[in-house]
C-alpha positions in Angstrom: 99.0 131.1 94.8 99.3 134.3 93.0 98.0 137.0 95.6 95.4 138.5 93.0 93.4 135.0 93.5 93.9 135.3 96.9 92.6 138.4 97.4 89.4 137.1 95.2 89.0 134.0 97.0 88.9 136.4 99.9 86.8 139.1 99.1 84.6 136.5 97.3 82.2 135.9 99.9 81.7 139.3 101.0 81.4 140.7 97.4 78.6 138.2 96.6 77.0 139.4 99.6 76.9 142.8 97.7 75.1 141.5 94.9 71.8 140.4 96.9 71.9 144.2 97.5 72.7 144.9 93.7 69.8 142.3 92.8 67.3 144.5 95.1 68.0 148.1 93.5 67.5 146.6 90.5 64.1 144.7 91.1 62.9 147.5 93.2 63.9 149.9 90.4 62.1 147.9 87.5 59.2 147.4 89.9 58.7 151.0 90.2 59.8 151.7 86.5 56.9 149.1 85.8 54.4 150.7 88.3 55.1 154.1 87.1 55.8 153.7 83.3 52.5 151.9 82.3 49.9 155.3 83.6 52.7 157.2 81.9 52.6 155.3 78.6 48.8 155.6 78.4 48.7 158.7 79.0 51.5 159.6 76.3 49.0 157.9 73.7 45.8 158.3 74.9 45.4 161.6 77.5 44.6 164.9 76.6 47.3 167.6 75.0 48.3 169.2 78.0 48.6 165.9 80.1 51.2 164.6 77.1 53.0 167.8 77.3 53.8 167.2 81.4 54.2 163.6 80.7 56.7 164.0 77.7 58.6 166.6 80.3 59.1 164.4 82.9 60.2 161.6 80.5 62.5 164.5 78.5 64.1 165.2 82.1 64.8 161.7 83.5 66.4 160.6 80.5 68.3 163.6 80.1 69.8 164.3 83.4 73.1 162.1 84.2 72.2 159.8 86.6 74.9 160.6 89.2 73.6 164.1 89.1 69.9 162.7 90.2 71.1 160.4 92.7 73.0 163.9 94.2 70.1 165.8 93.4 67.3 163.7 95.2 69.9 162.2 98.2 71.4 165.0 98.9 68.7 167.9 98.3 65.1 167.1 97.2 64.9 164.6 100.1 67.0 166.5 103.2 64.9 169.7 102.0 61.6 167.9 102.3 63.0 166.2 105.4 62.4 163.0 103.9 64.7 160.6 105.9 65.5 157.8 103.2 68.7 154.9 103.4 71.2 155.1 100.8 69.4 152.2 99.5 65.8 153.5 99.3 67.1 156.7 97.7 69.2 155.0 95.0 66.0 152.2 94.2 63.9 155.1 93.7 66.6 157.5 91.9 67.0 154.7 89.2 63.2 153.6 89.3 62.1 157.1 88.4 64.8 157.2 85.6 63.4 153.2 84.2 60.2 154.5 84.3 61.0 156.8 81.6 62.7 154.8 79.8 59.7 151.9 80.1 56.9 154.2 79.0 58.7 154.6 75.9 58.7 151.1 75.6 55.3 150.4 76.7 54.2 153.8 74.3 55.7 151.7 71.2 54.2 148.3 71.7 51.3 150.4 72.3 51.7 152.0 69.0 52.5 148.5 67.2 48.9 146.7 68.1 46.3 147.1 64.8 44.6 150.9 65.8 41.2 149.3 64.6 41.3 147.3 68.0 40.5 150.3 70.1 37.8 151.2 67.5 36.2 147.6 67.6 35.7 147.9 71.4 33.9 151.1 71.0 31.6 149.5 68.3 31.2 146.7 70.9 29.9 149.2 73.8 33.6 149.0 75.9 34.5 152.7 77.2 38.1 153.5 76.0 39.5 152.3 79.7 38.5 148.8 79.7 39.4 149.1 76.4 42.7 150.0 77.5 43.3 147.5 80.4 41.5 144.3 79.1 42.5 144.4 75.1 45.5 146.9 74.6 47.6 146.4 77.5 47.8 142.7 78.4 49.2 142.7 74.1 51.4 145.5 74.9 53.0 144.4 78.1 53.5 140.6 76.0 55.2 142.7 73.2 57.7 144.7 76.1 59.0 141.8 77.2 62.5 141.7 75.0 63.0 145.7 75.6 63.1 144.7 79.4 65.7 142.5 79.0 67.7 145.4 77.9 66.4 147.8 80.2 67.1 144.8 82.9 70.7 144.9 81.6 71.1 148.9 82.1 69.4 149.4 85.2 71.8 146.5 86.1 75.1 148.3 85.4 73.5 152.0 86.8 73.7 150.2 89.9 76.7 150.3 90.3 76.8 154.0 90.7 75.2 153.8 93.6 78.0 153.3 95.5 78.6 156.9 95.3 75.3 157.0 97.9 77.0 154.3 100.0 75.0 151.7 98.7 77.1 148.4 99.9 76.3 146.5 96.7 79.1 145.0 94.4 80.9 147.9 93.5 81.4 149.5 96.6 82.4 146.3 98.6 85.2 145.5 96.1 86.2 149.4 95.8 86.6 148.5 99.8 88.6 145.3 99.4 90.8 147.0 97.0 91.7 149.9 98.6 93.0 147.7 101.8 94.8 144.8 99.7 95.6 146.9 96.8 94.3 144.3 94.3 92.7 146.4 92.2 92.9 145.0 89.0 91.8 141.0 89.8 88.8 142.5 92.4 87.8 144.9 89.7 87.6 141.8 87.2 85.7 139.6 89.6 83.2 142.4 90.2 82.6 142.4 86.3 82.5 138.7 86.3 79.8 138.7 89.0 77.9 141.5 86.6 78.1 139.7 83.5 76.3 136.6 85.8 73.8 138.8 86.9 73.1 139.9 83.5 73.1 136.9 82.1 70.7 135.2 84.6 68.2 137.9 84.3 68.4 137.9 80.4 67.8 134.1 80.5 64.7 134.5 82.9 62.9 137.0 81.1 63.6 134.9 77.6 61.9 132.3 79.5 58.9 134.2 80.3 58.6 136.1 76.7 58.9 132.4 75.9 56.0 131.1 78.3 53.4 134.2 77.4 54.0 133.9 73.7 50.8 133.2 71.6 52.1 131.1 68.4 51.2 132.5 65.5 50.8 136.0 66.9 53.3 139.0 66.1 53.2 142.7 65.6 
């Protein structure tokens, strides 16, 4: 057996390992992207002009700062300055959730922005203050409508992952850098770490088809 396959087979089990630790960034970063990047989106279409001016800053800044320079920034400064004693892990989750939930408020902001504007209107005629309005008529269409962006945001908060190895996060990455740099079988570990990347995305793609699929009101489209 060629020693590239053995030096999968292996690494195998220890690299998969590395993926449940991938698979928990990444759901802990959408989670918080989520969390974060609804208040943000309302308040980008509906809050006063000075609260859309700090929101559209911090959204400028998370999307326009590298992320290897945050996870430095926040790891290595922000937290030790504010004494904030976080893992590797917890820093990177919340590194790359801050960044997603830039990136999902401009997602949420345009499904927002896709509904018919006379909706908002017919709740005031109906007596509804503009924030039930918000949370019982706009958003649940909204959030239905973000479902195939997440799939793509899914798919790059997937792959920034992998820079977290620069933190020490033991996820894929960084457990077949390890492997690689003993056996020097970088170029078959390297593949099988894309391999086990391109599963990932392909599962998580497949899942959140399955939901747009299960929330989808026939018929109904912006």
């Amino acid at each position: 057996m060629p020693e590239g396959l053995i030096a999968i087979a292996n690494a195998l089990p220890y690299m998969l390992k590395g993926s449940l630790v991938t698979v928990g960034v990444v759901i802990g970063a959408m989670g918080l992207g989520l969390i974060l990047g609804i208040p943000l989106a309302v308040g980008l279409m509906f809050g006063p002009g000075w609260l859309r001016r700090i929101l559209s800053l911090y959204v400028w800044f998370f999307r326009g700062v590298p992320l290897l320079v945050l996870l430095f920034l926040f790891y290595f400064g922000l937290f030790a300055l504010m004494e904030i004693n976080l893992s590797a892990f917890s820093a990177g989750t919340i590194v790359l959730g801050l960044i997603s939930s830039a990136y999902q408020s401009q997602i949420f902001r345009g499904a927002i922005s896709s509904l018919p504007q006379g909706q908002l209107k017919a709740a005031r005629a109906l007596g509804m203050s503009d924030s039930k309005a918000i949370v019982y008529i706009i958003l649940p269409q909204a959030l239905r409508l973000s479902i195939p962006a997440w799939s793509n945001e899914y798919s790059i908060i997937l792959k920034d992952s992998a820079v977290t190895y620069a933190l020490g996060v033991a996820e894929i990455m960084a457990r077949a850098h390890f492997v690689a740099s003993r056996t020097y079988q970088h170029l078959p570990l390297y593949l099988a770490a894309g391999l086990i990347y391109l599963v990932l995305t392909y599962m998580g793609t497949r899942l959140l088809r399955l939901l747009e699929d299960k929330v989808r009101i026939p018929g109904y489209s912006h």
